[in-house]
Structures are given as structure tokens and as C-alpha cells.
C-alpha positions as CSV (number, residue, x, y, z in Angstrom):
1,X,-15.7,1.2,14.1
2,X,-16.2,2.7,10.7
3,X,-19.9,2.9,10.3
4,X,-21.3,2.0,7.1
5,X,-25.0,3.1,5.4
6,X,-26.5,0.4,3.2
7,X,-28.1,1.5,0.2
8,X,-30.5,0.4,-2.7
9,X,-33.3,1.7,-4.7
10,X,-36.1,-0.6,-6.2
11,X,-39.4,-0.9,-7.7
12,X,-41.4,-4.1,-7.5
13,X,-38.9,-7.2,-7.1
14,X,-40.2,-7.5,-3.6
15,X,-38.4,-11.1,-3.1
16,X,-35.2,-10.0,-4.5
17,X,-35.6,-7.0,-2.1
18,X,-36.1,-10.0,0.9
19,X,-32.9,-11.3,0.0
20,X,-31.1,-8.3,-0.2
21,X,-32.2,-7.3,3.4
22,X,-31.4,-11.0,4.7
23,X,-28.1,-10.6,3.1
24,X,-27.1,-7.5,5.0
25,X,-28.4,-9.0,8.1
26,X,-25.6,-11.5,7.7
27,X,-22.7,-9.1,7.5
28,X,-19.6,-9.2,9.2
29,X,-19.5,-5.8,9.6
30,X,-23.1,-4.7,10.4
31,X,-24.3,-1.8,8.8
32,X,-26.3,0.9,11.0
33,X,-29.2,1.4,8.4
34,X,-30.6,0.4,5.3
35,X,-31.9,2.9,2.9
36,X,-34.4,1.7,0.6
37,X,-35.1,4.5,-2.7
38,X,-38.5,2.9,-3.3
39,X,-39.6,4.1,-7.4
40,X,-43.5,2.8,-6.8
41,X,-46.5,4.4,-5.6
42,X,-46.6,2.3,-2.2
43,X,-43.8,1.5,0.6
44,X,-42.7,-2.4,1.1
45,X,-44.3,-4.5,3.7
46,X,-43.6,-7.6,5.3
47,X,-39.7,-7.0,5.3
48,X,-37.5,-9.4,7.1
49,X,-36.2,-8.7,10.2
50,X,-33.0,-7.2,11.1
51,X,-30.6,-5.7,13.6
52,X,-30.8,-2.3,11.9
53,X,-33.0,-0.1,11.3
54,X,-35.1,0.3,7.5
55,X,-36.0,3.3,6.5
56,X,-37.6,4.0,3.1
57,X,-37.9,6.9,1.0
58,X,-40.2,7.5,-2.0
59,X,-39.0,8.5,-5.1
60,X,-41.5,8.5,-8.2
61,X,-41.5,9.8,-11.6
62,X,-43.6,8.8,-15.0
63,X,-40.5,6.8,-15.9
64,X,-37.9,5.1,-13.5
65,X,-35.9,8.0,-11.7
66,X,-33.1,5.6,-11.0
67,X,-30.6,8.9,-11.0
68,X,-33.1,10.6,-8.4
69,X,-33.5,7.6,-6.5
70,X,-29.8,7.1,-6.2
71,X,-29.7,10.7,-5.5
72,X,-32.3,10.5,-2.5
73,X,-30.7,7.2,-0.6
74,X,-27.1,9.1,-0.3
75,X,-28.1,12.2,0.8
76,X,-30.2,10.9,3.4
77,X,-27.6,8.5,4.8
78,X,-25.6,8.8,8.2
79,X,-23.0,6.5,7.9
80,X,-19.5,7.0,7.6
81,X,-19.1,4.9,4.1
82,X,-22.2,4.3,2.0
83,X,-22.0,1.0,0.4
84,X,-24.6,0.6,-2.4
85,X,-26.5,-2.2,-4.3
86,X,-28.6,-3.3,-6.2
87,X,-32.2,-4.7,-5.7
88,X,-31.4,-8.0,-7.1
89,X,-28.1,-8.3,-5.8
90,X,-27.5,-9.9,-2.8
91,X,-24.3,-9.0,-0.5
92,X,-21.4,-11.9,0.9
93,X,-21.6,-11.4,4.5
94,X,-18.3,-10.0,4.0
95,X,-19.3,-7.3,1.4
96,X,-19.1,-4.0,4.0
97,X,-15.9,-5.6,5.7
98,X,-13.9,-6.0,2.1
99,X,-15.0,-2.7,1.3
100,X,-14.1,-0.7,4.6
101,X,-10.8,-3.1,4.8
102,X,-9.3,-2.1,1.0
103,X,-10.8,1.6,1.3
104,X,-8.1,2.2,4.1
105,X,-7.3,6.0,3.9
106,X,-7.9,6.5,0.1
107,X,-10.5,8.6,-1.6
108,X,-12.5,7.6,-4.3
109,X,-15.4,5.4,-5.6
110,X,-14.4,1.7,-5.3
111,X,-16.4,-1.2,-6.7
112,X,-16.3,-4.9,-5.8
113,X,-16.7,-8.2,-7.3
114,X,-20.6,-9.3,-9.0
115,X,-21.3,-12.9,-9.4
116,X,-24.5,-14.3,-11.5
117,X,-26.7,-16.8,-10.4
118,X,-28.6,-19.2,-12.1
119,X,-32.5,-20.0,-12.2
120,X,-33.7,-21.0,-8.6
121,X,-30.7,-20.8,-7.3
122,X,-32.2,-18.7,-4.3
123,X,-35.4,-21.1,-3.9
124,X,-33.8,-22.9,-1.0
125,X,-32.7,-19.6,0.7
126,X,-29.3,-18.2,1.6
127,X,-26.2,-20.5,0.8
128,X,-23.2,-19.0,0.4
129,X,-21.1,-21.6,-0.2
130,X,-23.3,-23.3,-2.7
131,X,-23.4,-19.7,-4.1
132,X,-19.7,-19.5,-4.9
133,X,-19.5,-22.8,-6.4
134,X,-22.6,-22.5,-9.3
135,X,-22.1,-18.0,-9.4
136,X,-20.1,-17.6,-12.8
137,X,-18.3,-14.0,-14.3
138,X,-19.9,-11.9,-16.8
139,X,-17.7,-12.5,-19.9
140,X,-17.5,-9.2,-21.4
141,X,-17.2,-6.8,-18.2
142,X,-14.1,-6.3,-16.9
143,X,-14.0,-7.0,-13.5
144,X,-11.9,-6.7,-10.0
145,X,-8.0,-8.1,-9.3
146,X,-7.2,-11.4,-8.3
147,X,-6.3,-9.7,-5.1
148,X,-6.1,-6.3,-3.2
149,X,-6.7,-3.0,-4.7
150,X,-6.1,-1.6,-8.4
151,X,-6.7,1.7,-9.8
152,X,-9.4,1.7,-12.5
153,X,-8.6,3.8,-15.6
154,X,-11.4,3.5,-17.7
155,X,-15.0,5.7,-16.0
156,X,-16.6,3.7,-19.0
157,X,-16.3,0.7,-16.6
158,X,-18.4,2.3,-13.2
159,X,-21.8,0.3,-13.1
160,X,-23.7,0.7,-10.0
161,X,-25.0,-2.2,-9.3
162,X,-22.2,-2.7,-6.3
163,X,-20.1,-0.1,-5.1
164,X,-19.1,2.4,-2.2
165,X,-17.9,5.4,-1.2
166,X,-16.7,7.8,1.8
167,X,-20.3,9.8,3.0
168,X,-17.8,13.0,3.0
169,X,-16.5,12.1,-0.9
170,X,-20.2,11.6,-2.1
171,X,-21.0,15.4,-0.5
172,X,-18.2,16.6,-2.0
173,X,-18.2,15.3,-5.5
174,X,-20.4,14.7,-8.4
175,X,-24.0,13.6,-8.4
176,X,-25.7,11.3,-10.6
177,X,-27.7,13.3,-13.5
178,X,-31.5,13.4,-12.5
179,X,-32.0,14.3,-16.6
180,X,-31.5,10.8,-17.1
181,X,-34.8,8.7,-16.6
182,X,-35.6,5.6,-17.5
183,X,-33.2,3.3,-18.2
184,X,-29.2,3.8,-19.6
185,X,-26.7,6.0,-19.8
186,X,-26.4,7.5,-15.5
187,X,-23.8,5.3,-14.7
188,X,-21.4,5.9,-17.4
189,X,-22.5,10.0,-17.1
190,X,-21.2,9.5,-13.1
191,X,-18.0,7.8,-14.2
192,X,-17.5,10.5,-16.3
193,X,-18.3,13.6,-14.0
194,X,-16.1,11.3,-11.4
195,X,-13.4,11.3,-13.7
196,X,-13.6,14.7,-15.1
197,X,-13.7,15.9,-11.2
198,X,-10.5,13.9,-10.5
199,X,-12.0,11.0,-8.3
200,X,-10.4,8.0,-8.6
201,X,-12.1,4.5,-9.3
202,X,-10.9,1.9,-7.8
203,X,-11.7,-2.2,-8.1
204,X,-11.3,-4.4,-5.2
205,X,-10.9,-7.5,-4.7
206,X,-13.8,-9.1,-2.8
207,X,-17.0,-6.8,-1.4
208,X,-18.9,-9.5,-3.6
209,X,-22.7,-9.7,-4.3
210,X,-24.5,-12.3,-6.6
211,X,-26.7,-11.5,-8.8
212,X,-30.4,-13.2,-8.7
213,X,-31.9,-14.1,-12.0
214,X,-34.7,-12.5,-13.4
215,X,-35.7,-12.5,-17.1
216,X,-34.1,-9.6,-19.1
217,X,-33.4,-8.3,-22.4
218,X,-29.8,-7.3,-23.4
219,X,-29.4,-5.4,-25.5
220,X,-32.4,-3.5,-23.9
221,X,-35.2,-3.1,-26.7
222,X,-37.6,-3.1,-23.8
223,X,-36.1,0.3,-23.4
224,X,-35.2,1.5,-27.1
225,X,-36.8,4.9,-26.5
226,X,-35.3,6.1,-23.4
227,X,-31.9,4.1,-24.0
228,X,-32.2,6.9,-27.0
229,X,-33.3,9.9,-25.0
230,X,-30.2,9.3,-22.9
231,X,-27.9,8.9,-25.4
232,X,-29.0,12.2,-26.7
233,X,-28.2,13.8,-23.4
234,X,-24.9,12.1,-23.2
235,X,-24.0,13.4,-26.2
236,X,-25.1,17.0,-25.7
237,X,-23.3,17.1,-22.1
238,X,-19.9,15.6,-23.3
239,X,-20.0,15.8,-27.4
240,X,-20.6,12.3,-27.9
241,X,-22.9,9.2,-27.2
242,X,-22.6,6.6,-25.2
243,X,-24.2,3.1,-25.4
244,X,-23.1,2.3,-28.8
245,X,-22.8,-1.3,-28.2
246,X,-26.3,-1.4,-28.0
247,X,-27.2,1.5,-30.5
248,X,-24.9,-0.7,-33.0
249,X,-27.5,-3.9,-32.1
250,X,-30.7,-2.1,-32.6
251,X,-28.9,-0.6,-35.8
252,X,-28.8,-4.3,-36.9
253,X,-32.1,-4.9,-36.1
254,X,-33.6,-2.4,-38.2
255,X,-34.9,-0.2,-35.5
256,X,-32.7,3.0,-36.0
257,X,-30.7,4.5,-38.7
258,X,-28.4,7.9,-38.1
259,X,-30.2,11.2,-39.1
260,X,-28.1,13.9,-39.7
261,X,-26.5,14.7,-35.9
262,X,-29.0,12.3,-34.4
263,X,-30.7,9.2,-34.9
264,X,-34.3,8.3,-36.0
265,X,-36.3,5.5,-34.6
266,X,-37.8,3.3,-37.8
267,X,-39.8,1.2,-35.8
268,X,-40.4,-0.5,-32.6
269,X,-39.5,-3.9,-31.9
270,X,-41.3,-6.7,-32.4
271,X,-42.0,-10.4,-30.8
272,X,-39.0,-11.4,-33.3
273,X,-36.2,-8.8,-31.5
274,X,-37.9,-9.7,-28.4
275,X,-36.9,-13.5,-28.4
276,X,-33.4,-12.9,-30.0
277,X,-32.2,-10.7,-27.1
278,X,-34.4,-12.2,-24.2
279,X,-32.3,-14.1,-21.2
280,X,-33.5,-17.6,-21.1
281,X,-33.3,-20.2,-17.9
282,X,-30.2,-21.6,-18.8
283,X,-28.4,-18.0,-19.2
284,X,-27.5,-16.4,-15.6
285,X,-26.8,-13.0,-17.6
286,X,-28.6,-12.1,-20.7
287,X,-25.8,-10.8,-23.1
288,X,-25.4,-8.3,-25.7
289,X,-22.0,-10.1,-27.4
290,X,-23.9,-12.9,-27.8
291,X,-26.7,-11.2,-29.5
292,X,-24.5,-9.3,-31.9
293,X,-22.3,-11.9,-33.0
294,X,-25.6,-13.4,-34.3
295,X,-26.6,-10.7,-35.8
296,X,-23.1,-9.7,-37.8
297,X,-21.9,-12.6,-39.0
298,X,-18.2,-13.5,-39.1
299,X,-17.4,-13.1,-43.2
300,X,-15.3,-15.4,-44.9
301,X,-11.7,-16.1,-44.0
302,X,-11.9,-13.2,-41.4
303,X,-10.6,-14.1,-38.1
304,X,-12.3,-13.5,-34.8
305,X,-9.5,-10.4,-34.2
306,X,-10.6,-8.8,-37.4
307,X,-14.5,-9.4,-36.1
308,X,-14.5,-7.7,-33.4
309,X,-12.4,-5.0,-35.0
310,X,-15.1,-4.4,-37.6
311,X,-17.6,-3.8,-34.7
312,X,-15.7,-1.8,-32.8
313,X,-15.0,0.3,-35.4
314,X,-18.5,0.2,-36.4
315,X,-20.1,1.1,-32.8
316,X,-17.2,4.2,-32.9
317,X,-19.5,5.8,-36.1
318,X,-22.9,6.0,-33.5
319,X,-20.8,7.9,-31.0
């Protein structure tokens, strides 16, 4: 039997990390270890139990290392495909089984299907079934096929928050950037070295997690100074930023402006940009669309086409 490494890094979120662990203890297709990239000063206690093995390794830094931390789980695992998620993301019982059963012989990175829960939806502990009936789609990612396998042609699209990948492919392919701390910008840096490298992405159908809630900001302005940092080493390694949907936002916002080749912070934000982007209860998935559609009106007599043509073409100019 294919043997299969689970992975997941996390600081704080100690319930969410429950729920991950209880998820994996449900599986199908057992995996042989858990590997737990653990960004805070102190180890978790208390974890649930399992039929596998937990092992957790530390990984610190002034800001979150979520590239190191990433970094740290793989190389330490022993399993024959390393299925990664994250800390608020709880795995179907057949998550490792879909993945192992559309990897088949192929190479690559593959990613599976996220769902988002609503508010308490966990409180009364792990349903699956009523998960699947309330979990709903994000509505601007794109997302796996209807059924099977399909190739993914756009590296812009890799997220980590659920994916997986041969142990021997992750030695002998790209790594994710440890310049990159804090938050943004390391996924799409990965897709990128994976595509530049010639690994193919794949989506799958199934190999699903749903996503807990948690109070969040999107676009990030809780992060405006790293999400900038990282852009800036985006740009340097490939020639151009990345992020511009949410550079374009805190444009709108008044909080940057280009300078020259870069761009300047004009201040931080305030309680007002804090409550326009903030996810509230009744939102499984906090939402930068919705959040930028406030903020650039539709003029008169345009048509939503020609919208969202005017901020594409205006997120292209912070590139």
C-alpha cells in the first residue's frame, strides 16, 4: 500500500489543529504520520488520539516562516506521498485515498477540492454529511473538475492550503522560498519555480477538505507591510509583482501609491479599512471581489464585462 505522510504547519488555532488531527484519524487510507511545522515558541498539548504517530517540529522566526515551516514538514517526512494541509482545514475521510487513486503513475503537484464552512458549523463535532450539505465554493478561485483529473495551466492558481505530492518529486524539485516571511506571495513563487522546472499541476476531483471559519481580512491589510515586502521579492526574482489584486485594493484605499520602480506605503490602515475588508459570521470566506467592487464603483452605462475589464487592466499597471 502506498504510504502517505500528512502534513501541516500552524501557530495558535489549537482547536482547528484538534480537528484536523480527528480528521485524519478518519481516513480511508490511513496515513503513517502526521507532521506538525509548529511557528510558536511552545509544542501542542492535549492532542487527540490517533492510530499514527505525531511528531512535531519547531519552526520560529520574528514573522511567520510559513515558507520554512513548509520546508521543515517535507523534508522530515517518510511517506511515499506527502499530502499537505492546512491548520484550519479539515480532510474528508477520503482525502489521502482520492489523492493516491487520481495520482496513479503521474508526476507532478496535484491539488484537491476546498469547501468553506460556516460559523459553528464544527461546534457539534465531525459531520461529514452535514458538512457537504451547508460547505459552499469560493466564487472567484478556480477550482477542480467535475470529475477525474485535469491538467492545470495556470501556476498562478497553486494555493497550499490542500495539496500533494510524490516524497521523490518534492526531493527532486523546487522548494518554497524561505525569503518570503510573513504572509503572501510563497505559494504563487512555488507555482512559479514548479512551472518554470517543468512540473506539472494538476487538479483533481475529490481529495476534499472544508475550511473552518475564523475571522479574517481579505484583502489582507492586517498584513499590508509584508504582503509588500514579498511583492518586492517577487518582482526582483521573476521581473514582476505578484498580488495585484490586493495591491490594486489597498491602492483604493489610500494606503499605497507607485514610487518610481516600487511602491510607497502612505499610511497604515485604520478601524475604517479594518471593517470594510473584515469576514463577518454570515460570510464562510472573507472576499477580496467583494471588497473591490465596493470600492470601484461600476460607472454609468458600463456593463459588468467592461468592470472588470477596467480592473484588470488596472491591477496589470502594479505588476
Amino acid at each position: 500500500m502506498t504510504t502517505v505522510s500528512a502534513l501541516t504547519i500552524a501557530a495558535g488555532r489549537a482547536d482547528h489543529l484538534a480537528n484536523v488531527i480527528r480528521g485524519f484519524a478518519r481516513q480511508t487510507h490511513p496515513p503513517v504520520e502526521l507532521i506538525i511545522g509548529v511557528m510558536q515558541d511552545d509544542d501542542y498539548a492535549d492532542l487527540p488520539e490517533c492510530g499514527f504517530p505525531i511528531r512535531q517540529i519547531r519552526v520560529t522566526a520574528p514573522e511567520l516562516p510559513l515558507a520554512a515551516a513548509r520546508n521543515a514538514v517535507a523534508d522530515a517526512a517518510t511517506g511515499d506521498v506527502l499530502v499537505f494541509v492546512d491548520v484550519d482545514c479539515i480532510p474528508a475521510p477520503d482525502l489521502i485515498q482520492s489523492y493516491v487513486d487520481r495520482m496513479g503513475d503521474r508526476r507532478g503537484l496535484f491539488m484537491g477540492e476546498v469547501l468553506y464552512l460556516p460559523q459553528g458549523a464544527t461546534g457539534g463535532g465531525l459531520d461529514f454529511d452535514r458538512f457537504a450539505a451547508i460547505a459552499v465554493k469560493h466564487s472567484d478561485r478556480a477550482g477542480p473538475p467535475a470529475s477525474g483529473i485535469a491538467a492545470c495551466t495556470d501556476y498562478r492558481c497553486f494555493w497550499s492550503l490542500n495539496f500533494a505530492m510524490r516524497r521523490a518529486d518534492w526531493r527532486s524539485g523546487p522548494r518554497f522560498d524561505e525569503a518570503f516571511t510573513g504572509y503572501g506571495g510563497e505559494d504563487t513563487d512555488f507555482g512559479r519555480a514548479l512551472d518554470q522546472a517543468g512540473m506539472p499541476i494538476w487538479w483533481i476531483a475529490g481529495g476534499r477538505v472544508y475550511h473552518q471559519y475564523h475571522p479574517h481580512c481579505m484583502p489582507p491589510v492586517h498584513h499590508l507591510h509584508s504582503v509588500l515586502r514579498n511583492t518586492q521579492i517577487f518582482a526582483e526574482k521573476w521581473g514582476h509583482r505578484t498580488m495585484e489584486h490586493w495591491l490594486y485594493a489597498f491602492r483604493l484605499m489610500g494606503l499605497i501609491e507607485p514610487d518610481g520602480d516600487g511602491i510607497r506605503i502612505i499610511r497604515d490602515p485604520g478601524p475604517e479599512e479594518f471593517a470594510l475588508c473584515r469576514q463577518h459570521g454570515d460570510m464562510p470566506y472573507a472576499n477580496s471581489r467583494r471588497v473591490i467592487n465596493r470600492l470601484k464603483a461600476m460607472a454609468p452605462g458600463q456593463t459588468p464585462a467592461q468592470h472588470r475589464a477596467e480592473i484588470d487592466a488596472q491591477e496589470r499597471q502594479l505588476l
